[in-house]
N, C-alpha and C positions, 0 to 999 in steps of 0.2 A: 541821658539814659541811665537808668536806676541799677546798677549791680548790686543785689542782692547779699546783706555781710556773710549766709550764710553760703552762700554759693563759690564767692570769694576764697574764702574758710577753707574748703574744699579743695579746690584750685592750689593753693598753697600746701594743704598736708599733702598730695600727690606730690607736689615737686619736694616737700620736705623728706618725706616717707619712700620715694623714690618706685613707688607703684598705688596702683586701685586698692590692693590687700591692706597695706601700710595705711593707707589713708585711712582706712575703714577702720580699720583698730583704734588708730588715734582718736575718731572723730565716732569710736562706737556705734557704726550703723555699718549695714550689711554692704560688701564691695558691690551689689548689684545700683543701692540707695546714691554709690558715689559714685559710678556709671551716669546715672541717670541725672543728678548734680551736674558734672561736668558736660554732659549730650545739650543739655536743657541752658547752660549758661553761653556754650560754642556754639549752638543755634540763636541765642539771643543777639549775640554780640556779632555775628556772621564773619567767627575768625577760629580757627584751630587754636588752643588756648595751650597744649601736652602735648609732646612728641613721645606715644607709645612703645620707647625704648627702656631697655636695659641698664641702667637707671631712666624712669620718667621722668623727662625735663622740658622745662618752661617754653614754649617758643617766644619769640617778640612780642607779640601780646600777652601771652603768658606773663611776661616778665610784670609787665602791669598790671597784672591781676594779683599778681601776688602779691606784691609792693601794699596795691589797694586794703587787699587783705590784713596785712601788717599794721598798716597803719587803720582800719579800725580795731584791732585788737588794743591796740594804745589807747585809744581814745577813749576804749569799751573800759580798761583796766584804772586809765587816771578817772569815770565817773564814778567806776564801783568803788574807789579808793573814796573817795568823797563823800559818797551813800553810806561807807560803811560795809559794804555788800561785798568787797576781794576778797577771795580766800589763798591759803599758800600756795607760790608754785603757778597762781593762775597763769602772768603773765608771762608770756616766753618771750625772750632776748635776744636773736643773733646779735652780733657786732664783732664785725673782720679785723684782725691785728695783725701787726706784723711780728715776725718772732721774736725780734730779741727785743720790742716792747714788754712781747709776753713771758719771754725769758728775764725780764727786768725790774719793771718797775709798774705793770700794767694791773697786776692780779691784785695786787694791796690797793692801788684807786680804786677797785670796784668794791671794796670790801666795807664799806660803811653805805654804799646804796644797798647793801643785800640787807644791810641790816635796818634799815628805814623802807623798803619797799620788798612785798611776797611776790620775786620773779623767780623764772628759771633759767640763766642765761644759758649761753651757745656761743661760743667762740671762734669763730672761723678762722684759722692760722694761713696766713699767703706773706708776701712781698710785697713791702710798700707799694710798688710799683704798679701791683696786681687787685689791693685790697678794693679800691673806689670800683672794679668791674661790679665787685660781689653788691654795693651799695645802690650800683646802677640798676641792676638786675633785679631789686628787688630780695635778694636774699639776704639782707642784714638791714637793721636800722641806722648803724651807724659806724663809723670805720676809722681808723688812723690810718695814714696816707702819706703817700709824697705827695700825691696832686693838690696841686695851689689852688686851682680853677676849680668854680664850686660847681657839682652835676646837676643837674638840672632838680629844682622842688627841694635840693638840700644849703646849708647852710655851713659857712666853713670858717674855722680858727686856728692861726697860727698855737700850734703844740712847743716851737723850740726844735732842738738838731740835736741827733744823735749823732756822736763824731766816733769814727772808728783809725785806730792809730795802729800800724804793722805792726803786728811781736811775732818772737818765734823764740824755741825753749833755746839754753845755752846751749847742749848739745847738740840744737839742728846747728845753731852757727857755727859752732866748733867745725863742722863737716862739711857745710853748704857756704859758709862765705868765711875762713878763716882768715883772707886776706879785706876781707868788709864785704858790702852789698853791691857790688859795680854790678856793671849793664851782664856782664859774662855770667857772673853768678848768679842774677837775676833768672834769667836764658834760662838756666840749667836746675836751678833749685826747685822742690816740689810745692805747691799752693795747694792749700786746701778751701776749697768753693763749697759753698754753702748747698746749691745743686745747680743744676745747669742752666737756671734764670740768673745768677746771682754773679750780678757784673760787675764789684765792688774792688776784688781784687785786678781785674782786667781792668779798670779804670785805673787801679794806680799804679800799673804796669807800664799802661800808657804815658801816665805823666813821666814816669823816669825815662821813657825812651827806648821802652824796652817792648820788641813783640809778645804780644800777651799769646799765643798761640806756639809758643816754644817751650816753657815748662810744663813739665805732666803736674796730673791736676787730679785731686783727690775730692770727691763729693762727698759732706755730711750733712746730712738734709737735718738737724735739731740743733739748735740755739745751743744747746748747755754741750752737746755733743761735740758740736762744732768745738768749741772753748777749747773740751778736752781734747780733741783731737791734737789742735795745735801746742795745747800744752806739754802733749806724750810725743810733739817730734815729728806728728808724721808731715808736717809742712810748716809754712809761715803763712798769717794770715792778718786780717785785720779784725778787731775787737773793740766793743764799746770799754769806756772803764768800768763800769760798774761790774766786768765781764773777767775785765785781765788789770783792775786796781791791787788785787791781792797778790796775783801771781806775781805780780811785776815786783811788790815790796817784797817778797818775798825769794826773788829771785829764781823763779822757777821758771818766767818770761823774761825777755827783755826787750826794748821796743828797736828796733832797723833804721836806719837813714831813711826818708824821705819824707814825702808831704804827708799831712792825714786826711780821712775823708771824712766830707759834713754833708749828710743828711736831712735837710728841712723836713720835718714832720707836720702834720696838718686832722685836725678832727673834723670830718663831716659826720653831719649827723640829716633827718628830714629836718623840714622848717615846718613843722608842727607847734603849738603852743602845748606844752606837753609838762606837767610837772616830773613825770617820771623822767624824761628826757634832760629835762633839764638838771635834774641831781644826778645824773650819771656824766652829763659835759663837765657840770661843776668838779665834780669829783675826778674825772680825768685828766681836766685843768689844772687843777692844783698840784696833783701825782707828778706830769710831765713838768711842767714850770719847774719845781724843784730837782727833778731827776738829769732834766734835757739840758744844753747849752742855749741860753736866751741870748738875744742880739744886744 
C-alpha cells in the first residue's frame, strides 16, 4: 500500500507541531486542508495515526508514519542535493543526544556537515538510556545511545565510553568526609543527580557498599549546570574529564576514592543509503573516536 509523501508530511508536522493549527502553518495550508490530510490517510490505512491531545501525539502507527515521512524527506533532500534544486534550511534534522555529549564534544562534530550540506537541525536532549526511544518512534534520524542492540531498519557503531570519575570541591571534603570517603560518610554526604532518571551516582554508591537511598540528593537537570553545581559544593558527583580536567588542575575539584564509571556509547542512525547521513556518521565518528575512551 502506497502512503502518499505528502500525506506522511502531514502526519509528522502534527506530531512535530504538537496540533492541526501548528501543522497548518508549517505546512502553509489551511488547518481545515490537514484535517482532511490526516481523516483521508487514517481511513486509508484503517488505523488512528494522532492522539487528539494536548500535545498531539503519534500513536503506534503514528510512529511509522512519521519515521516514513522522515525518511522521504532524506531521500527528497539527497536527490535535490544532486539536481542542483536544495535550497537553505530545506532539510530538517532531528538527532537525539545525550547531555554531556552535547555539553562536550557533540556540537563541533556537527559543524563541518553544516557547512557542506543546507539543513536545519533539531536536537533532542534525553539520556543515553532514553535517546534509541526517540529513534524508535520515529522522532529523530538518528541518536547516541547506550543501546548496543540495533532497533529495528537502523544501523549501529560503536562511538567509544564516556568515563565519569567522583569529584567533589575541597571544601565539600573539608566538611563531608574529613576523615576520607568510608561507607558512614558516604551515607551522610549530599549527591548531586542529574534528575531522577540518572542512576550513575546510585550505581557507584552501590559498588562501594553503600545504600544509595541514605544521602539526600540534590537534582540539576543541565550538563554544564550539573558541573557547576558540584563544583560550588553543593554535593559530590561524578564528571566526564573534558567536564572537571580543568577544575581538577586547578584545584577547585578533587577526585574521591573509588571505582569510575564507563559508559559504552553507540551511534544509531536509519540504514538508508544516504549521502547526507552518511557525512553527519562520518563526522560524529571522528568527534567521538577522539574525545571518548576507545577499547
Amino acid at each position: 500500500m502506497l502512503i502518499a509523501p505528502d500525506l506522511a508530511a502531514t502526519v509528522a508536522a502534527i506530531v512535530d507541531e504538537g496540533s492541526l493549527d501548528g501543522a497548518a502553518r508549517r505546512l502553509r495550508i489551511t488547518p481545515s486542508a490537514v484535517s482532511q490530510r490526516l481523516r483521508a490517510l487514517e481511513g486509508q490505512l484503517g488505523r488512528v495515526l494522532v492522539v487528539r491531545a494536548k500535545p498531539a501525539r503519534a500513536t503506534e502507527a503514528g510512529a511509522v508514519v512519521v519515521r516514513l515521512a522522515r525518511q522521504y524527506a532524506l531521500l527528497g533532500h539527497d536527490a535535490g542535493v544532486e539536481l542542483g534544486l536544495e535550497g537553505p534550511g530545506r532539510m530538517h534534522v532531528p538527532i537525539a543526544v545525550n547531555s554531556d555529549s552535547l555539553a562536550t564534544w557533540f556540537l563541533p562534530a556537527l559543524q563541518p556537515v553544516l557547512h557542506a550540506h543546507d539543513i536545519a537541525l533539531e536536537l533532542h536532549r534525553d539520556d543515553q538510556d532514553h535517546t534509541a526511544e526517540l529513534l524508535e518512534a520515529g522522532t529523530v534520524t538518528a541518536a547516541v545511545t547506550s543501546q548496543r542492540d540495533p532497533i529495528a531498519g537502523c544501523v549501529v557503531t560503536d562511538l567509544g565510553s564516556t568515563v565519569y570519575h567522583p569529584v567533589a570541591s575541597p571544601a565539600f571534603i573539608e566538611r563531608w568526609f574529613p576523615a576520607g570517603s568510608g561507607l558512614d560518610a558516604l551515607a551522610a554526604a549530599p549527591v548531586v543527580d542529574y534528575d531522577r532518571t540518572d542512576d550513575l551516582q546510585t550505581q557507584w554508591l552501590e559498588e562501594r557498599g553503600v545504600d544509595p537511598t541514605r544521602p539526600p540528593r540534590h537534582y540539576v537537570p543541565a550538563s554544564e549546570d550539573y558541573a557547576t553545581a558540584v563544583r560550588l559544593g553543593f554535593g559530590w558527583g561524578l564528571l566526564p574529564p573534558m567536564q572537571a580536567q580543568s577544575s581538577l588542575d586547578a584545584g577547585r575539584l578533587v577526585r574521591l576514592d573509588g571505582p569510575r564509571i564507563t559508559v559504552p556509547l553507540y551511534w544509531q542512525q536509519w540504514n538508508l543509503r544516504s549521502p547526507l547521513l552518511a557525512d553527519i556518521r562520518e563526522a560524529v565518528i571522528t568527534a567521538a573516536r577522539a574525545a571518548l575512551e576507545q577499547d
